[in-house]
C-alpha positions as CSV (number, residue, x, y, z in Angstrom):
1,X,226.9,7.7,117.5
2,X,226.2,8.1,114.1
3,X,228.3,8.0,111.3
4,X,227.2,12.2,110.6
5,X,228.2,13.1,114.1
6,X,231.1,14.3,114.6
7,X,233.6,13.9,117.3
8,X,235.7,17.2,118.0
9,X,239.6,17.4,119.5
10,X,240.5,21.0,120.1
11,X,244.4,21.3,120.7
12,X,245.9,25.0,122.4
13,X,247.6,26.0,119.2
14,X,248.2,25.1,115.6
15,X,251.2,24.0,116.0
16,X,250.1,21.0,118.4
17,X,247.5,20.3,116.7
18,X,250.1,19.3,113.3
19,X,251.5,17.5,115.8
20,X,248.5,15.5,117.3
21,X,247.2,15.0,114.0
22,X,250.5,13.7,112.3
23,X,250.5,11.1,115.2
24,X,247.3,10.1,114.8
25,X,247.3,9.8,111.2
26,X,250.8,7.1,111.6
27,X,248.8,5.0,114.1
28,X,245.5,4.9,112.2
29,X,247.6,3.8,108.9
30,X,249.9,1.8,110.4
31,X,246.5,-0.2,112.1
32,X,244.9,-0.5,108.9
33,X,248.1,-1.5,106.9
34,X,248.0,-4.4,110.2
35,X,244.8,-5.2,109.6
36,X,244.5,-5.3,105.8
37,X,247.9,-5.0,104.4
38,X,247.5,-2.1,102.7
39,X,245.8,1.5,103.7
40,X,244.3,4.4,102.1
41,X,244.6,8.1,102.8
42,X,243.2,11.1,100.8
43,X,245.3,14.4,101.0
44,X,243.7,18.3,101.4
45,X,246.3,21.2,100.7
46,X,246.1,24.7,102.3
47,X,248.1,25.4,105.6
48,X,246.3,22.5,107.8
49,X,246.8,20.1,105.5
50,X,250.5,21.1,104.5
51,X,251.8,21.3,108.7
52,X,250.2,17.8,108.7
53,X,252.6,16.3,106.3
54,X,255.1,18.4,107.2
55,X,254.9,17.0,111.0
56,X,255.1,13.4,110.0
57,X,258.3,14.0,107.9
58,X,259.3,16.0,111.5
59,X,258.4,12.2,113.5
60,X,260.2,9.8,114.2
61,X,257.7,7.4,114.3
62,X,257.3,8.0,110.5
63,X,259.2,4.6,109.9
64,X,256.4,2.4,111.7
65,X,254.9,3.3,108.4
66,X,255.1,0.7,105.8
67,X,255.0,3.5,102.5
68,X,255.2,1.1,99.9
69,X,251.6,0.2,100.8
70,X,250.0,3.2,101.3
71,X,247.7,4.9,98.0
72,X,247.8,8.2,98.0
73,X,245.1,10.2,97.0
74,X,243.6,13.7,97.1
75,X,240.5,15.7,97.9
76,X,241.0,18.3,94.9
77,X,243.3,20.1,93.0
78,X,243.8,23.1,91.3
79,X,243.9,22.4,87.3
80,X,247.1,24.0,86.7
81,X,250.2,22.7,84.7
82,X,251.9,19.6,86.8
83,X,255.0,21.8,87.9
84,X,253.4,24.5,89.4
85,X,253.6,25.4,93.1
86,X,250.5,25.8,93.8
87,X,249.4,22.5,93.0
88,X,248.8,20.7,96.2
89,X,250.3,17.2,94.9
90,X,253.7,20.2,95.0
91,X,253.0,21.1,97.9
92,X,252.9,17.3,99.5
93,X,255.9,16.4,97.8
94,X,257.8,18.9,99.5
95,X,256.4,18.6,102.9
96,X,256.4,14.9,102.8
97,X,256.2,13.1,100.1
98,X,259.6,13.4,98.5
99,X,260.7,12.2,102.2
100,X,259.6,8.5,102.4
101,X,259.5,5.5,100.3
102,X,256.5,5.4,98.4
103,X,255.6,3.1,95.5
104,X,254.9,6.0,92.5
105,X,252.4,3.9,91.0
106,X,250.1,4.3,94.9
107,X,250.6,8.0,94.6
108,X,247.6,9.4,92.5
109,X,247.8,12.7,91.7
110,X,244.7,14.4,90.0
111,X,245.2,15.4,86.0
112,X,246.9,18.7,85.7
113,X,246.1,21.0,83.2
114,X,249.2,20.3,80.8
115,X,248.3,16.3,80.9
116,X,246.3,14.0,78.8
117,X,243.1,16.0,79.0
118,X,245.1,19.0,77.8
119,X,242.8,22.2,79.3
120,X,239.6,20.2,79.5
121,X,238.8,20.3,82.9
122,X,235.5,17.6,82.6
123,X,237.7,15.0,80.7
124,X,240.3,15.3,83.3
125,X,237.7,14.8,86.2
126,X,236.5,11.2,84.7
127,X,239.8,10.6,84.0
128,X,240.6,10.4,87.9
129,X,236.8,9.1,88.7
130,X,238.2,6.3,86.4
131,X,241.2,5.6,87.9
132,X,239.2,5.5,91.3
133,X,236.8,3.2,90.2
134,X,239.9,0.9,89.5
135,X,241.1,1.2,92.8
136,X,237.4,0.0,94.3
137,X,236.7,-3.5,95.8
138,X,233.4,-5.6,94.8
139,X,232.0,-3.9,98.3
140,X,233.0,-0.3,97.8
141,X,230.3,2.2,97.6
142,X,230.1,4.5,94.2
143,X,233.1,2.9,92.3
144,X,235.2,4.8,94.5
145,X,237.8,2.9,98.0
146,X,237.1,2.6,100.9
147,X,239.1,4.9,102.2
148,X,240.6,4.8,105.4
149,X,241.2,8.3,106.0
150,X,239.9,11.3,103.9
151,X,241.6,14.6,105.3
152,X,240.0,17.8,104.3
153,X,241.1,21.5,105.3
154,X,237.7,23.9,106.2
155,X,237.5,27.7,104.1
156,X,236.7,30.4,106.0
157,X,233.5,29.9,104.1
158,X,232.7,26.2,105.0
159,X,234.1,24.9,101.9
160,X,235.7,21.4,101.6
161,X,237.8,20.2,98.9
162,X,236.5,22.4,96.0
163,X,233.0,22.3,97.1
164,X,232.0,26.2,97.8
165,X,228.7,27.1,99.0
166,X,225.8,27.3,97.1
167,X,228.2,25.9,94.2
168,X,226.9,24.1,91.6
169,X,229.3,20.9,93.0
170,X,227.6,21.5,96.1
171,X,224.7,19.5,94.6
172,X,226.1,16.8,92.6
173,X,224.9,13.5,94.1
174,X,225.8,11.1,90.6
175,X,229.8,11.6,90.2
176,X,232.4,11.3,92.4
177,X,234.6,13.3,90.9
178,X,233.6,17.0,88.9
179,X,235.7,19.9,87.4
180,X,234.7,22.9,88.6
181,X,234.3,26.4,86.8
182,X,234.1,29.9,88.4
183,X,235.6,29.2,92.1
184,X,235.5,32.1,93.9
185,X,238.9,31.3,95.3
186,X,241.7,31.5,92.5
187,X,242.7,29.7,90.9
188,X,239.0,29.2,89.6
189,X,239.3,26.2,87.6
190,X,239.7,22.9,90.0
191,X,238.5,19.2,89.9
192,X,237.1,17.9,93.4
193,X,235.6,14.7,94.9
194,X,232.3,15.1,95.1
195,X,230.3,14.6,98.7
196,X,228.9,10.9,97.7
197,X,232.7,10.1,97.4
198,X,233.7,12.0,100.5
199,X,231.4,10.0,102.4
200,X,232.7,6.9,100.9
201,X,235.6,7.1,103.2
202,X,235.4,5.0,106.7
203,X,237.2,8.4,108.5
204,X,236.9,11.6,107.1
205,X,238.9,14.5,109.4
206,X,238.0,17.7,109.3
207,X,240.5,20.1,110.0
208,X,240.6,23.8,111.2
209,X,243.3,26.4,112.5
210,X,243.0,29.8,113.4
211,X,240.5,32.7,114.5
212,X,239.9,33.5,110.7
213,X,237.7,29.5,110.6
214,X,236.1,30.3,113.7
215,X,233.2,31.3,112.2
216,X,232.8,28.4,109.4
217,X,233.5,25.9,112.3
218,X,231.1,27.1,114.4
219,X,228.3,27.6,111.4
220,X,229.5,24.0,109.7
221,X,228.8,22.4,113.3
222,X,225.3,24.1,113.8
223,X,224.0,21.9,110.8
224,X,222.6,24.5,108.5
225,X,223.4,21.9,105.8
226,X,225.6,21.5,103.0
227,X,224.5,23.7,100.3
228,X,225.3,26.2,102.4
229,X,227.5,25.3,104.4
230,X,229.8,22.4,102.5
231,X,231.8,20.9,105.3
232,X,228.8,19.9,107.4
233,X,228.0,17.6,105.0
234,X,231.3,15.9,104.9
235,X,231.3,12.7,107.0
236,X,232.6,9.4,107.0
237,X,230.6,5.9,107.4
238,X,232.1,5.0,110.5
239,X,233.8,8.2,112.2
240,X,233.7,12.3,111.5
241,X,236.4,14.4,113.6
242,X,236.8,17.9,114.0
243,X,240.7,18.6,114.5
244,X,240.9,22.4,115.7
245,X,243.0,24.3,117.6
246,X,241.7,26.9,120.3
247,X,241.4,29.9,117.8
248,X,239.3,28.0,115.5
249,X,236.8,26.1,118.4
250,X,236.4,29.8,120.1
251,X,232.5,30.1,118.8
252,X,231.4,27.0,119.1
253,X,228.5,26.6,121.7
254,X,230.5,25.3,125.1
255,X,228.0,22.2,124.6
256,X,229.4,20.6,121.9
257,X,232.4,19.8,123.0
258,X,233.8,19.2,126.4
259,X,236.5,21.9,127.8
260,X,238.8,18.9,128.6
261,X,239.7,18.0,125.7
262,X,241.2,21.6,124.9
């Protein structure tokens, strides 16, 4: 299996799937904080990403968590002043993040657009490619970590992160981090990791909820590649899964993925 294939875990409903999800996500960063001492997880808002976190403050095997060495990161953000709701670093803190023990200076939230940069949306993007270029080892690819996991929410047009189709972003293969102008999803100013980034990750998870992604999970999966179809080309170097529930699996071919693991 290739790093680019992906591996697919469809669950009845959305509401298992937080639940599946959240539990793997505490053994996979509870392994790596075992294995390394430390682990690494990029955030995605929208609904997916927000019933994730808000199933692992719901667990109790939250605590087998060691929070103070976990770095926090996210996927993209909308360039909007730090307080406002719908940022998704907000979002997380109130689903999660607010909940448990985490060491402030792992949590690294993108620039808002009341911060350093003020409203410049390109100096607050190499602002955070900076900060992950800190945060890289000797051996990590593009000056960003080696993330452990990098969870990303799939549009109901294919996109991932803030990487829309046929997007300028869509094409960037240099930075690892870009502002982006003109989204066609308000608001339409947003900084993003790019796809070199994304693929920096060791897991990248894709998930998907709901008969309104059916069609985006079913085109992203046919491999009509990224420009026009973002989320196919969002993989990790060492595993890609699909987290859907049934709604959102409903049009892809029966081949791809076996009916027991509905």
């Amino acid at each position: 299996m290739t790093n680019a294939t992906p591996q697919l875990v469809v669950h009845r409903d959305k509401e298992l799937m937080a639940q599946a999800a959240a539990a793997r996500l505490i053994t996979r960063i509870v392994d790596a904080q075992a294995a390394r001492g430390t682990a690494s997880v990029v955030l995605t808002g929208g609904r997916n990403g927000n019933a994730l976190l808000a199933a692992i403050a719901a667990s109790p095997a939250r605590d087998a968590v060691d929070w103070g060495r976990l770095d926090l990161w996210w996927g993209d953000e909308r360039f909007v002043p730090a307080a406002d709701p719908d940022r998704n670093a907000v979002q997380a803190r109130a689903e999660l993040l607010d909940a448990v023990p985490l060491d402030p200076a792992r949590v690294h939230e993108m620039p808002a657009s009341d911060g350093a940069d003020g409203s410049d949306v390109e100096a607050a993007a190499a602002r955070y490619a900076e900060e992950l270029a800190k945060a890289a080892g000797p051996g990590d690819r593009l000056g960003v970590p080696a993330f452990d996991v990098l969870l990303l929410g799939v549009g109901p047009d294919t996109h991932v992160a803030s990487l829309f189709p046929e997007h300028p972003g869509v094409r960037e293969t240099e930075r690892t981090v870009i502002g982006v102008r003109g989204a066609p999803k308000p608001p339409p100013t947003r900084i993003s990791l790019t796809l070199p980034a994304i693929r920096a990750a060791r897991e990248v998870w894709l998930l998907a909820a709901g008969e309104d992604k059916a069609g985006a999970v079913a085109l992203a999966l046919s491999g009509p590649g990224e420009l026009q179809a973002p989320a196919s080309g969002a993989y990790g170097r060492s595993r890609t899964l699909w987290l859907l529930d049934r709604a959102a699996a409903e049009r892809i071919p029966p081949q791809l993925y076996p009916p027991a693991s509905a």
